[in-house]
N, C-alpha and C positions, 0 to 999 in steps of 0.2 A: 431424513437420510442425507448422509452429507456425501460430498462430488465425490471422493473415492469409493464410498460404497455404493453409490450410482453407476460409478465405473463398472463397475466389478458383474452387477445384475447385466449391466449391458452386456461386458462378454458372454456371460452365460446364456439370455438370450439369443444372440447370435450363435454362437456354436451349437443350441440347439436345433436350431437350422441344421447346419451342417450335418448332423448325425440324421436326420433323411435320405441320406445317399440311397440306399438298400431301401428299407421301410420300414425303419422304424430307430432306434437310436442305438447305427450300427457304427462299427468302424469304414471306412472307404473301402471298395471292393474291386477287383480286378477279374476279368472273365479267364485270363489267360492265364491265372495260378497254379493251375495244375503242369505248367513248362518250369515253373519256378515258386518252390515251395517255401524258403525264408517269406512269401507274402502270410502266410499262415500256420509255420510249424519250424521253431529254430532246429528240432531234430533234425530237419533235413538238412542242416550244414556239412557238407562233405560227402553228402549220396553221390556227389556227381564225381568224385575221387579224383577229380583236377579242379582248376582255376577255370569261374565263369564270371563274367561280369555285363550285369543286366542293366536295361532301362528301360522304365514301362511309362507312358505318358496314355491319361486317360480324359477324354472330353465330354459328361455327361450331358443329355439331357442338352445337346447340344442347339445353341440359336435362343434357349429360353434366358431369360435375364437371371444374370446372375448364378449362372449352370454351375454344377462341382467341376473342378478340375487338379487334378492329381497326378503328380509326379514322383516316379520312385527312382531308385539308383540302388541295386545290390553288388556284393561282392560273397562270392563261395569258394571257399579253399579246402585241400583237404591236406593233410598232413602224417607225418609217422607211417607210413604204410597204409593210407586209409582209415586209419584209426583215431582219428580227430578230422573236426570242422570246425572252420571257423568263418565267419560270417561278418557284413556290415552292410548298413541298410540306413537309405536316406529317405525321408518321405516327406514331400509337401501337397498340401489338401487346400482349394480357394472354395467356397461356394459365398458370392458376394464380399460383403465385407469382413468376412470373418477367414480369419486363416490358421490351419493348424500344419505345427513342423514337428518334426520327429529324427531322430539319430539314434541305431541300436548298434550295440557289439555280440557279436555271438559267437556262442563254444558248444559245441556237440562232442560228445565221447561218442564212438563206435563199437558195438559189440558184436562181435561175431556169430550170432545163435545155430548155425549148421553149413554145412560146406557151400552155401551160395547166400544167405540169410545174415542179414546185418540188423540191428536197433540201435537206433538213434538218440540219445538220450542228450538234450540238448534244453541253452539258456540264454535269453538276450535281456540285458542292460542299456539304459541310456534314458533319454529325458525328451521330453516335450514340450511345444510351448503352443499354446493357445494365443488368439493376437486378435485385435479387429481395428480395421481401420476406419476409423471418425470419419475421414473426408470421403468417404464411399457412402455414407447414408444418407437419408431424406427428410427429415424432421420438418414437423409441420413448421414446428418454429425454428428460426434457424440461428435465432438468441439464447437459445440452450445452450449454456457453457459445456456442459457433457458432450455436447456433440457437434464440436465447434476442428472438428483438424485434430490430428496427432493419430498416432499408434499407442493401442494401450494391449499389455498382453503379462501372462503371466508364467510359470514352470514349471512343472512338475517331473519330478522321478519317473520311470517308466521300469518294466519289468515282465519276461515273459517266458514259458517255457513250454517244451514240448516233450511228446516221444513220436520216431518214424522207426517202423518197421519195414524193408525190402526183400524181397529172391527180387530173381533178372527178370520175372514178369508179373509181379504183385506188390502194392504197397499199400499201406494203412498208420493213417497217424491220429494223433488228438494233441491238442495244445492249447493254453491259456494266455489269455490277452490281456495286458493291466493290472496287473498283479498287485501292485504299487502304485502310491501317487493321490488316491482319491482321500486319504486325510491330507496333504499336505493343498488338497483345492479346501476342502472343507474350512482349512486355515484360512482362508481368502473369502470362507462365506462364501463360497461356489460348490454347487455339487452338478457337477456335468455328467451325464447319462452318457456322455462321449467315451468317457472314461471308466464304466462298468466294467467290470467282468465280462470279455469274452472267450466264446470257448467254438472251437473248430474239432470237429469229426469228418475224414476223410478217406476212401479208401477206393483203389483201380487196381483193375487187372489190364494183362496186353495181350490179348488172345491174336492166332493166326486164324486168313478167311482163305485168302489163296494163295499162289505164289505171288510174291512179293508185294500182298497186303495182310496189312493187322490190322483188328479194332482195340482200341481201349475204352470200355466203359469206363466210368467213376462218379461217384458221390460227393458233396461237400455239404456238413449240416454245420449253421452258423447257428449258436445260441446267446444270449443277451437280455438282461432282466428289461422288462417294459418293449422287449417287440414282439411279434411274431418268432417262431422258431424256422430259420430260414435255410432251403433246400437246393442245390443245384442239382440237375441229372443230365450227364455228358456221355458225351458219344464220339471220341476223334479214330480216325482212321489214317492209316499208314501205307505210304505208297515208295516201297523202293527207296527205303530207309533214310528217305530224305524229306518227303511232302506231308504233311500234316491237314488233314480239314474235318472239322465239322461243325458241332453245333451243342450248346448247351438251353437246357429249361429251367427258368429259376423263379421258382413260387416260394411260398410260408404257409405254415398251420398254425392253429394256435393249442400246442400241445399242452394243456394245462394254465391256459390265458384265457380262461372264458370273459373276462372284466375286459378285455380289450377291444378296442373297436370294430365292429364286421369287418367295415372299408379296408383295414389291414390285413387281412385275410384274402385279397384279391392277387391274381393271378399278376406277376411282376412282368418275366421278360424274357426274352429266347435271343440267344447271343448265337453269329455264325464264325467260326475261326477257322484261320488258315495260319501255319508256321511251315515255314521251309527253310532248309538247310542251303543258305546261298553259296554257302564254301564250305569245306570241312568245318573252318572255325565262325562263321557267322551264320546267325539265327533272325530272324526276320518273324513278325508275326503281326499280324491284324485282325482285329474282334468290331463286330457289327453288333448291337444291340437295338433289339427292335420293344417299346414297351408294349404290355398289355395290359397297364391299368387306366388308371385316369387320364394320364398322357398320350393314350396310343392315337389315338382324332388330332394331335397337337403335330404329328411328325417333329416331335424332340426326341430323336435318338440317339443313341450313344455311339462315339468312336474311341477305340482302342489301340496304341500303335507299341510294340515292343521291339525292343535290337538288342544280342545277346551275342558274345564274343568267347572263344573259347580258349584258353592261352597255350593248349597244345590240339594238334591237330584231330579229327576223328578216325578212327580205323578200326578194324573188324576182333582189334587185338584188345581191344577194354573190355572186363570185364562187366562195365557198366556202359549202356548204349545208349546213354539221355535219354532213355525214354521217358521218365521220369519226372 
């Protein structure tokens, strides 16, 4: 095998790594998705019928060597009267020496389906790079020209779509991840499980409890060839249209993966969130993760920090109330 094509297995081991985030060879995950849907469904570009622009910093798994850690940056616009969205999305992922970056553009049409009912039919474009850095690893021998210093990394196409369906107190989406890309690794003699097919089913209601609280249940089913079939079950409550808290449960099954390992089938992680509305226009949010598998003896949990800007103010006069 000569030093390029040594290169090349190196990344891919490494980024196998990476795709452990979740459990098993997922994409990076966010607790707080359901504040901000571009993390899992371009349909949703324009739900929120103004200008929002996020940032989600996440700290896995945190204290252990070499923890994931992931940084987003979105932007949501809506357009024509609500009837377009448009979308941009930055994403960087560390877990040790391996790094992956990300850049999408996205376009959502909006369809009107009855006097409060919108569909979301939405598409994001852009590219990825895979990377690892040499001088972060350990090598028995450290005469290994392979892994002697430098950045080695490579690119691929990216591609992904969705649909979001809304009324003012329900929504429901599905969306695909990766669309594109996995022959242009395969060109490289890489085939990274990173970049499989994923696919997102999502869906919440906002029910009233008393005056001036609401619950929102919701669902999120993450699928992906070679893991478990991975589930959230959330529960946020609303306090005087500003204060946001609760908590999510987040296991897998193995719905037609009996060849898979038991150990993946264990019970993952129960995340506590809190989002409040500091201003009309600013959003504030922080997600606690506590594990339940193999880590949970280890005290490596996870912190979540989001900040969310809204570029006109909120008032009672939107037809849409971020809840969303």
């Amino acid at each position: 095998m000569n030093v390029s094509n040594k290169l090349v297995v190196l990344i891919f081991m490494a980024v196998l790594l990476v795709t452990g985030n979740v459990s098993g060879q997922q994409l990076p995950q966010f607790s707080q998705y359901m504040f901000n849907g571009l993390h899992i469904n371009p349909g949703y570009a324009g739900y929120k019928q103004e200008g929002y622009i996020q940032s989600t910093y996440r700290s896995q798994w945190t204290g252990f060597p070499g923890a994931p850690k992931t940084l987003s940056v979105t932007a949501d616009f809506s357009a024509n009267e609500g009837t377009m969205g448009f979308g941009l999305a930055f994403m960087n992922d560390e877990l040790g020496p391996a790094r992956t970056t990300g850049g999408l553009l996205t376009y959502s049409y909006r369809i009107q389906t009855g006097r409060e009912s919108f569909l979301g039919l939405g598409i994001s474009a852009g590219a990825s790079e895979y990377a690892i850095d040499r001088s972060k690893l350990n090598p028995n021998e450290w005469e290994d020209e392979v892994l002697m210093g430098g950045i080695v990394n490579l690119y691929t196409p990216n591609m992904n779509a969705g649909v979001f369906f809304n009324t003012p107190n329900f929504y429901a989406g599905f969306s695909t991840f990766n669309m594109i890309g996995k022959r242009k690794l395969k060109q490289e003699d890489v085939a990274l499980a990173y970049h499989d097919f994923h696919y997102y089913l999502t869906a919440g209601v906002l029910l009233p409890l008393f005056d001036n609280v609401q619950v929102k249940p919701s669902i999120l089913v993450k699928e992906v060839k070679g893991a478990p079939t991975n589930y959230d079950l959330n529960a946020m409550f609303l306090l005087y249209d500003r204060l946001w808290f609760g908590g999510s449960f987040r296991s897998n099954v193995k719905w037609g993966k009996d060849n898979l390992e038991p150990q993946l089938t264990n019970r993952n992680a129960v995340a506590m969130i809190v989002e409040i509305f500091a201003t009309d226009n600013l959003r504030l949010g922080y997600a606690y993760d506590h594990n339940l598998n193999v880590l949970a003896d280890l005290r490596n949990n996870s912190h979540e920090f989001s900040l969310g800007y809204y570029l006109s103010p909120r008032n009672a006069k939107m037809k849409n109330q971020r809840w969303f």
